[in-house]
C-alpha positions in Angstrom: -34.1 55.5 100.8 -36.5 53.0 99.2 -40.1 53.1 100.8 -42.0 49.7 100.4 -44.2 47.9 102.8 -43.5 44.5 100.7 -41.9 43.4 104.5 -45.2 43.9 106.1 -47.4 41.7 103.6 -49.6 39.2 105.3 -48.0 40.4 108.5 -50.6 41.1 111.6 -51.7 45.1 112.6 -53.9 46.5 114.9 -55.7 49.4 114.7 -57.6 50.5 118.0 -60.6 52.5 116.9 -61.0 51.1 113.6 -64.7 51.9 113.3 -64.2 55.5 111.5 -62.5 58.6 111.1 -58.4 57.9 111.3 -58.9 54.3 112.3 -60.7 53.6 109.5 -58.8 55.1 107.0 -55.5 53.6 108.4 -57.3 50.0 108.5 -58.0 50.5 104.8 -55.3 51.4 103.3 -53.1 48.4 105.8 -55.5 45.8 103.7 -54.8 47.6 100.1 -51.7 46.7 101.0 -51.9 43.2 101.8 -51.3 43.1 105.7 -53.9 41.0 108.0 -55.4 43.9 110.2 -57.5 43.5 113.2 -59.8 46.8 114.1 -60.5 46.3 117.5 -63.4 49.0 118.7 -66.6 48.9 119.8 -69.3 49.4 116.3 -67.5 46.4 114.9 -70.7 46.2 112.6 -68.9 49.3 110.6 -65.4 47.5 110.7 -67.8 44.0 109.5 -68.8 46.0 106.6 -65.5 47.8 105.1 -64.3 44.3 105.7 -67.3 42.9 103.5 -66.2 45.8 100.9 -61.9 45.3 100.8 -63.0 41.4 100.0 -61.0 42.1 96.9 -57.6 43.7 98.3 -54.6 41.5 98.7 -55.0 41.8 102.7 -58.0 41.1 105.0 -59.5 42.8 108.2 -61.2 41.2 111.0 -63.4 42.6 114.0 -62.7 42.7 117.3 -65.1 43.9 119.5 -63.9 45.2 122.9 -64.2 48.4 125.0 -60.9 49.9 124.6 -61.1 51.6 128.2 -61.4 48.0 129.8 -57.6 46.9 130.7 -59.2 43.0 130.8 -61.1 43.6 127.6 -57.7 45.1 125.7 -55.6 42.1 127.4 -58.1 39.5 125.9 -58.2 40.8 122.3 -54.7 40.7 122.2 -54.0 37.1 123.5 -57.3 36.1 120.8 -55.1 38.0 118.1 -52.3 35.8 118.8 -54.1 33.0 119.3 -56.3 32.9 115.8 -54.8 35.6 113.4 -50.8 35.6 114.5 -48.3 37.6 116.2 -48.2 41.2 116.6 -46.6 43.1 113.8 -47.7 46.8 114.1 -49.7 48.5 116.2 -51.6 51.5 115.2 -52.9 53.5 118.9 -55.4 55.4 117.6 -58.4 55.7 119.8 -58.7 59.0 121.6 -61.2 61.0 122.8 -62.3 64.7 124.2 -65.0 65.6 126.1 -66.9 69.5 126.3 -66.1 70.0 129.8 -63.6 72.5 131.5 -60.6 72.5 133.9 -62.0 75.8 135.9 -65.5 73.5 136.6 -64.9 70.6 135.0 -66.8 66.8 135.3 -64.0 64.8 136.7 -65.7 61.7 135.3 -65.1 63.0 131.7 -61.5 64.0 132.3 -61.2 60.8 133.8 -62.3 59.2 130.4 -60.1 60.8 128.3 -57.0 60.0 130.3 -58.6 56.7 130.5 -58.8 55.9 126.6 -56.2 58.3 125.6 -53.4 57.7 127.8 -53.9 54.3 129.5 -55.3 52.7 126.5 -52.2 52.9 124.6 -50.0 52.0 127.2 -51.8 48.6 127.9 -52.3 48.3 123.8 -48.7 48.8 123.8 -47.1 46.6 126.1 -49.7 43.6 125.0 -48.7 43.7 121.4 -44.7 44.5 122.5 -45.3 41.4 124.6 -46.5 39.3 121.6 -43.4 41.2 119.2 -41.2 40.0 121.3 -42.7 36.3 121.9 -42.2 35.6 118.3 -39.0 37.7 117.8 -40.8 40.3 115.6 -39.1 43.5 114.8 -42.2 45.4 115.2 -43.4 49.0 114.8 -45.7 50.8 117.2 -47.4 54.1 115.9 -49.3 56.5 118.4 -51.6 58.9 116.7 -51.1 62.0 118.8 -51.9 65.7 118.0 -50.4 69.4 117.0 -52.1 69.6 120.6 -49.3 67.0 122.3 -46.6 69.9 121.7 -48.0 73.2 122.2 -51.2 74.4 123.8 -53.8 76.1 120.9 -54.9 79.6 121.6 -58.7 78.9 122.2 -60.7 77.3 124.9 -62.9 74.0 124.0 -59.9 71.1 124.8 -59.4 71.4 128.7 -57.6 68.0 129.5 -57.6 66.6 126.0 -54.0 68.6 125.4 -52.3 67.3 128.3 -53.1 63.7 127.5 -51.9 64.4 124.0 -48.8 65.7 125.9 -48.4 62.3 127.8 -48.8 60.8 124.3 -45.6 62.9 123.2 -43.5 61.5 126.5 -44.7 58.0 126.2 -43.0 58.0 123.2 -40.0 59.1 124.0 -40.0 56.8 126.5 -40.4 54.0 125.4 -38.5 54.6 122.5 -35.6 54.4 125.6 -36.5 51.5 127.1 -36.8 49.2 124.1 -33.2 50.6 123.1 -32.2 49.5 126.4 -33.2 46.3 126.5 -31.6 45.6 122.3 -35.1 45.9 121.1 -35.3 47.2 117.4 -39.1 47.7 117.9 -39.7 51.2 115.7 -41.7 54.2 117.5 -43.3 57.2 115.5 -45.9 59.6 117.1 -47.8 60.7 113.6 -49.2 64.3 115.0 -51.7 65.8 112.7 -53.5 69.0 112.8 -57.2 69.4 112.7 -58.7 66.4 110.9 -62.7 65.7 109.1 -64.1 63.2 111.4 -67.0 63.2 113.5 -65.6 65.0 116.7 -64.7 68.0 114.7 -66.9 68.6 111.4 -69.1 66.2 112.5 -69.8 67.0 115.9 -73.3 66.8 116.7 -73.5 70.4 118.0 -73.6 72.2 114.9 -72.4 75.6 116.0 -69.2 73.5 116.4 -69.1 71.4 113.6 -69.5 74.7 111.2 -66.9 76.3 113.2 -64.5 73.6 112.5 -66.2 73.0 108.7 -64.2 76.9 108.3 -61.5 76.4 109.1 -58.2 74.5 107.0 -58.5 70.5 107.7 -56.9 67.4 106.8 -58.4 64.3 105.5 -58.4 61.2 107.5 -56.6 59.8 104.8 -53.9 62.3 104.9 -53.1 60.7 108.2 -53.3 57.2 106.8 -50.8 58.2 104.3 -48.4 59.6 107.0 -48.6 56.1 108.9 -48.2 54.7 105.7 -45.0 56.0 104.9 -43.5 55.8 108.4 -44.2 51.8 108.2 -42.8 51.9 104.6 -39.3 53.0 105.8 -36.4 50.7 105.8 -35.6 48.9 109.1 -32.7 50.7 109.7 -34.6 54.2 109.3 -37.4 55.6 112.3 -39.4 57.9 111.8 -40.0 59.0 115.4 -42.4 61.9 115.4 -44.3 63.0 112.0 -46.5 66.3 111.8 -48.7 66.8 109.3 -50.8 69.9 109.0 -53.4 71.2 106.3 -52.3 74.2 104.2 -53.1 77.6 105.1 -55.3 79.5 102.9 -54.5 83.1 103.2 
């Protein structure tokens, strides 16, 4: 199998969540590689200036500013994307969320948010860029970032609803994955799961009890992720890549 992403050069992604952390480093390494990518998120001035400082890579990436939990706002950036960059060719769901609540006596307004952004989000994300895919006849590739989390429960308390969404994240997948096959689509679907990751809900977490505990213990890189998206897009178009874990070593 030959792994190339030559097909994808000066072809359109979008990365929800571009701003830092996974989105970032995904963004990044889609421009190194000469694809047009559109970060939609809210600090667009931190997408404005990695885009000021890839000037030099083959590829380009533009701003979009929206709030991702907005159905209307998500709807708009996509028609502006197809209106002034070009049609869909990947899309990268990877804004999520997780709030420090509980399920026992939990703050249904911040469960509500994570399902919100982690769940809905990529649905409508989804179905606006499949709708653009299939406008233009684009055999397009949509990649959910999900979790360790959106196949097995972890052993300590601190995630209440934030492993169930990761859960619907898993079955969404799936799903779709079905229905796109049952309509002739050869649209692509991976769910890239990674274990705990260096970003600013985990090491750094402004409670810093919690971003020490988490500074412990073994953790990817958000550019170990990258690198796992990456390579699922660089796969032939026959080949899918439909789920992808990727975990940091253990140190014993």
């Amino acid at each position: 199998m030959v792994l190339s992403l030559d097909r994808w050069v000066g072809k359109v992604a979008v990365v929800t969540g571009a701003s830092a952390g996974i989105g970032a480093a995904i963004a990044d390494q889609l421009v190194s590689n000469g694809l047009v990518v559109v970060g939609i998120a809210r600090r667009t001035d931190l997408i404005e200036q990695r885009s000021l400082e890839l000037s030099d890579k083959t590829g380009k990436l533009h701003a979009y500013k929206a709030d991702l939990a907005n159905e209307e706002e998500v709807v708009e950036a996509f028609n502006w994307i197809d209106e002034n960059i070009g049609p869909v060719h990947i899309l990268v769901n990877n804004a999520g969320c997780s709030k420090d609540t509980t399920l026992y006596d939990g703050d249904g307004a911040m469960w509500k948010s994570v399902l919100d952004l982690n769940v809905l989000t990529l649905c409508v994300a989804t179905r606006e860029a499949i709708k653009s895919m299939r406008r233009s006849s684009v055999n397009g590739h949509i990649v959910h970032i999900n979790s360790i989390y959106g196949h097995k429960v972890p052993n300590f308390v601190g995630l209440n609803i934030y492993s169930a969404t990761k859960f619907a994240v898993t079955a969404l997948g799936e799903s779709l994955e079905e229905e796109l096959t049952s309509i002739g689509s050869r649209i692509k679907v991976t769910s890239v799961s990674p274990g705990l990751v260096r970003s600013e809900l985990t090491t750094g977490n402004p409670d810093p009890a919690k971003a020490a505990a988490y500074g412990g213990l073994p953790i990817l890189q958000a550019e170990d992720v990258a690198d796992a998206v990456v390579y699922a897009l660089s796969t032939p178009e026959d080949v899918q890549v439909k789920e992808l874990t990727v975990t940091p070593m253990r140190v014993l």
